[in-house]
Structures are given as structure tokens and as C-alpha cells.
N, C-alpha and C positions, 0 to 999 in steps of 0.2 A: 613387783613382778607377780604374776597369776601363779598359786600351784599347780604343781603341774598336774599331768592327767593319769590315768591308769588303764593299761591296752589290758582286757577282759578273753582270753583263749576259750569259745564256750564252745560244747561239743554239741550238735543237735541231730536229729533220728537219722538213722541210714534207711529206715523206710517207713514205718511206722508213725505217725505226727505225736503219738502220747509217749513217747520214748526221749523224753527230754526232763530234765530234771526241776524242783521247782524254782531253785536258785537263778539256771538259766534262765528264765522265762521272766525270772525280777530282773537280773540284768539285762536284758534285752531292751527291757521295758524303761529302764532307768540313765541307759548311758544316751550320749550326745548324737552317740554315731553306728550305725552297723559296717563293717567290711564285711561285703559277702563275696564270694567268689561267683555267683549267678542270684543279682538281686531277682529276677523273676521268680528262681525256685523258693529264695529263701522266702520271697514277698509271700508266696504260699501259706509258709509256715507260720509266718508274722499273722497274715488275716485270719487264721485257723484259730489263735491261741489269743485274737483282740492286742494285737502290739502295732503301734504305728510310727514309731521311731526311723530316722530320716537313715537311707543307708546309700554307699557307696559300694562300685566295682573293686575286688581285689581279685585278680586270679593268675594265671602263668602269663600270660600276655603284657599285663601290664606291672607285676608286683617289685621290681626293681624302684620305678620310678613314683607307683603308689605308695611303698614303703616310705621313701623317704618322707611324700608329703605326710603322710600319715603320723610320720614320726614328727614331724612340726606342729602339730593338731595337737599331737600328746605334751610337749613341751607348753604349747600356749594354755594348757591346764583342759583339755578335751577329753571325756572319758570316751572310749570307744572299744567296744565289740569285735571280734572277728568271729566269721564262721564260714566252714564249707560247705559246699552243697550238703555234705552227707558225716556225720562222724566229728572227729577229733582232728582240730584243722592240723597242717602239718603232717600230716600221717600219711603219706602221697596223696596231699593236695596241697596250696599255697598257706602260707603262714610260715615260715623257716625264718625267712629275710626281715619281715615284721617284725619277729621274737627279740630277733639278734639285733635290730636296729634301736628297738625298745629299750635292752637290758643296756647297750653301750654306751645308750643317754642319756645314760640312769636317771631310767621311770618304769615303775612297779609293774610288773605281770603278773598275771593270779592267773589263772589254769582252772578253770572248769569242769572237772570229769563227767563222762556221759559216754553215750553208744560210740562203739566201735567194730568195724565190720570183721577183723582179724581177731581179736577178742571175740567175739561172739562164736565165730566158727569153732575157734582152738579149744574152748570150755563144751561145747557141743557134738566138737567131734567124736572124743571117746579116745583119742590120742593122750601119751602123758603129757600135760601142760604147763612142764617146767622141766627142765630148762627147754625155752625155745630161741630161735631165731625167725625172724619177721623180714624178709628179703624187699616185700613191697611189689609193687609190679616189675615182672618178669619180662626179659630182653624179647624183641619182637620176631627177630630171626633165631632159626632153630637152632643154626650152629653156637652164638655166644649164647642160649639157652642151654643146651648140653654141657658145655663145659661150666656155666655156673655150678650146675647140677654136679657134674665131675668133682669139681674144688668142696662141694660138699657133704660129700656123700659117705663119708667116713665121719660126717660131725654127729657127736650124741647128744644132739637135740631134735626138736619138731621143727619141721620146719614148714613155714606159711609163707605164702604168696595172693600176690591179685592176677587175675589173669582177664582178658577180654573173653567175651561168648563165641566169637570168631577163633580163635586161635585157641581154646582148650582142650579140643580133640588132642589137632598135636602135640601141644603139651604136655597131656597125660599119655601119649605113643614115647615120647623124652624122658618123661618119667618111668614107664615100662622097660627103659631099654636102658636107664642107668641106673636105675633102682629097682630091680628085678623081682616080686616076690613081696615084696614092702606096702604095708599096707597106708589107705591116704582117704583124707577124707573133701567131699567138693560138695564146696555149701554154697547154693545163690538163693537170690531174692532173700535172703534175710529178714526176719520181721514183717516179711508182707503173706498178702494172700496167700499166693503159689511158693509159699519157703519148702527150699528140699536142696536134704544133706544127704547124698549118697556116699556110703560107706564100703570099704571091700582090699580086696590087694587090687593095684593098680592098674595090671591088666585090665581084668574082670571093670571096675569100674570104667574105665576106657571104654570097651565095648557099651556098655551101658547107657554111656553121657551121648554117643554118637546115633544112637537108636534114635533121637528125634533133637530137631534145629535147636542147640542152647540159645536161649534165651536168659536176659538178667549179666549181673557183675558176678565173678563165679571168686570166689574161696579158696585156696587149695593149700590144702595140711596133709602136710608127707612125714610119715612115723619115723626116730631116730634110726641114726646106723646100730646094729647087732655086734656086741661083740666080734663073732665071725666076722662080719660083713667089714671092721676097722682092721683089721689081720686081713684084708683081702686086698688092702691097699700093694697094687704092683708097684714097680720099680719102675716101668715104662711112664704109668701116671706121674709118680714124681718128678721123673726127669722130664715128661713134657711139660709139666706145670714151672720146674726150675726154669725152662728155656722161655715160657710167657713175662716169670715175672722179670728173669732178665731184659727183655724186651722192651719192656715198660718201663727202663733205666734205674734200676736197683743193682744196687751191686748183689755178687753172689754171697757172701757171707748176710745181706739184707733180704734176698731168695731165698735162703737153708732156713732163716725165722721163719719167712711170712710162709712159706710152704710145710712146713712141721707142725704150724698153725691151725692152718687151715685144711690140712690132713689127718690131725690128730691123732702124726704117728709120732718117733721118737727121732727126735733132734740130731741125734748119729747116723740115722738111718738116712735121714735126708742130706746127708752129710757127702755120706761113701757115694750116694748119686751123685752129688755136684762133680764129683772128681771126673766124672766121666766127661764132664765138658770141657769143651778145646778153652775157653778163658780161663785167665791165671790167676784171679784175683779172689781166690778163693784162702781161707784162713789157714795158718799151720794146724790146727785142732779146732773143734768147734770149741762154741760155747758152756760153760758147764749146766 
């Protein structure tokens, strides 16, 4: 029986072609196989750096049934590569299914570190850079946009997102209007030519970003809740957030957690709300 193979997680530039590390550039060079999630872009980067190594499609369209074969490639003793067009694959882009099909078949992942487009902005922004939250790209319609925003808006961390060039105006008008006063920072083009992180409270930035047609993948880092700002959490919020995660078929005692959570207020508090709903099944006492 052949050893087996080892799937290779390499991270490569989000724009820049020398922002890649030189270990990636030996495995690249070395393995049997590339997954790329757009071999045209990635062929780019291959002829750039003299790598000609045979590579394959992996991306959202196909990664269920790519995975698997890929996972038989690794079993038949195949070293092989992944990468996304841009960054650290996996990071909202394809590679999840890969990982997890890999590690169940027990065969080795090694993990690559390299550019990342959230990382980049969060260290640059001038926001504090721990604790954060990484939400990933943000809901397309305004309304479950908002209420993400709602659910966290009392959490004291940074929070980062991806946002399309099309829809960031609004976005930062959702941000204005849930996070009032809050400062945030919108980095695009990263590492290229035209890179620009504009900085400010979020109004102010708003108006800024809309002054001329965004262009690029845009950034966007919003500074933690304030003291104040977690004490401003109403009672109206809570109980509409109880009544979503009911919704979502949680019981209520499963709704007073995940909502205490995710509002980072105190666990009685979210309590005395529940009571207010017409279901029954809510605890004699919360939890301690």
C-alpha cells in the first residue's frame, strides 16, 4: 500500500505577487497537485514566481464532489496544495470540506501561514486588535444586515467584516444607525497600487466612501461596544432577540444562554425578559 499523501493549506498574496512566503513557493513547486479555486488566477502567480506544477479546480461550485476525489488522490499517497484566489484558503473562500475530509481520513494537514485580508486591515486600522470577532462577509439584504449588527453591538471586541464595493455605502448608513458615534475603519485594495484605509466615526466615513464609485474588496473594522454603550442594551432588544432565537427552535431556557451571550449583558437580566413571553417553557430560576 502507497503512503499516503499530505493536503498542504498555503496562503498566497491578496494582491501583491511578493507577499507570499518562501516555504509556499517550495511547496508549490514540490507537491503533485495544486487545488486552486480559479486556476487562471492562480496560473498568474505560478508563471510569476517559475512554478509549473499541474493543478486542478476547487471552488464553491464544485468543492463537495472535488473534495472527495481529492481525498482519494491523498489516500493513493498524492501530495497536494490548496489555494484561493487570494489569502488563507478557508477564510470565506473554499477549503472547509477539503480540511475536514482530509483530517477524517486520517491524512496530515500542515497549514501554511501567509497574507490575509482581515488581518491586514485589523493591525492597520489603529482599532484595538484583541479581542476581536471576524463575521466574514456580511448578509446581502439590509434588514438581516441590521440585526446582525443589533446581536452585536454590545460585544467588546473589534469587529471585521468583507463587504462587496456595491453595497458598502449601505452598509456603513447600518453601521451609522446601529452603531452611532463608533469609530471604524474601511480598507480596500490592500497591498496594491491604490491601497486606502479610511479612518473616522462612521458617519463621517460614510459620507467619505460615497463621494466617489468604490471600487476594490472593501474591509470593514468597527471599534468594540463602550462601557456605556453595553448598559444601553434595552429591554425591547432582548425580548426581540428572545422571540428570533425562539423562532429558530430553541427552547427558552436555550434563548436566556444564547442571548446573555451575545449581548453581553447578565444572565437575570435576560431572564426577567423571557418571562414576558406568552411560552411556558421557560426555567423555575435561571441558571447560576
Amino acid at each position: 500500500m502507497p503512503e499516503r499523501g499530505t493536503l498542504y493549506v498555503c496562503a498566497t498574496p491578496i494582491g501583491n505577487m511578493d507577499d507570499i512566503t518562501l516555504r509556499v513557493l517550495r511547496v508549490l513547486s514540490e507537491v503533485d497537485l495544486i487545488a486552486a479555486e480559479d486556476t487562471r488566477h492562480t496560473g498568474k502567480l505560478l508563471r510569476h514566481h517559475g512554478i509549473d506544477t499541474p493543478m486542478i479546480s476547487y471552488h464553491d461550485h464544485n468543492e463537495t464532489g472535488r473534495a472527495e476525489e481529492l481525498v482519494g488522490r491523498l489516500i493513493a499517497g498524492e501530495r497536494v496544495a490548496l489555494v484561493s484566489d487570494a489569502g488563507t484558503p478557508a477564510i470565506s473562500d473554499p477549503g472547509y470540506a477539503l480540511v475536514k475530509g482530509t483530517i477524517d481520513a486520517g491524512i496530515d494537514v500542515v497549514a501554511l501561514p501567509g497574507a490575509s485580508a482581515f488581518l491586514t486591515a485589523l493591525v492597520a486600522s489603529g482599532l484595538p486588535p484583541h479581542p476581536f470577532y471576524f463575521g466574514g462577509f456580511l448578509p446581502r439584504k439590509g434588514q438581516e444586515r441590521r440585526r446582525l449588527f443589533q446581536t452585536l453591538a454590545s460585544l467588546e471586541a473589534t469587529l471585521i467584516f468583507y463587504e462587496a464595493p456595491h453595497r458598502i455605502v449601505s452598509t456603513l448608513k447600518d453601521v451609522a444607525a446601529v452603531f452611532p458615534g463608533r469609530d471604524v475603519a474601511v480598507a480596500r485594495e490592500l497591498t496594491k497600487k491604490h491601497e486606502e484605509i479610511v479612518r473616522g466615526v462612521a458617519e463621517d466615513v460614510c459620507q467619505r466612501i460615497a463621494q466617489s464609485p468604490p471600487r476594490g474588496e472593501f474591509v470593514l473594522v468597527i471599534a468594540p461596544a463602550t462601557a456605556s454603550e453595553r448598559q444601553e442594551v434595552s429591554t425591547a432588544q432582548i425580548v426581540q432577540m428572545l422571540e428570533e432565537s425562539l423562532k429558530s427552535g430553541k427552547t427558552k431556557r436555550e434563548a436566556v444562554l444564547e442571548v446573555a451571550s451575545l449581548l453581553g449583558v447578565n444572565r437575570n437580566r435576560v431572564y426577567d425578559a423571557a418571562i414576558q413571553l406568552s411560552t411556558t417553557d421557560v426555567p423555575d430560576t435561571p441558571d447560576p
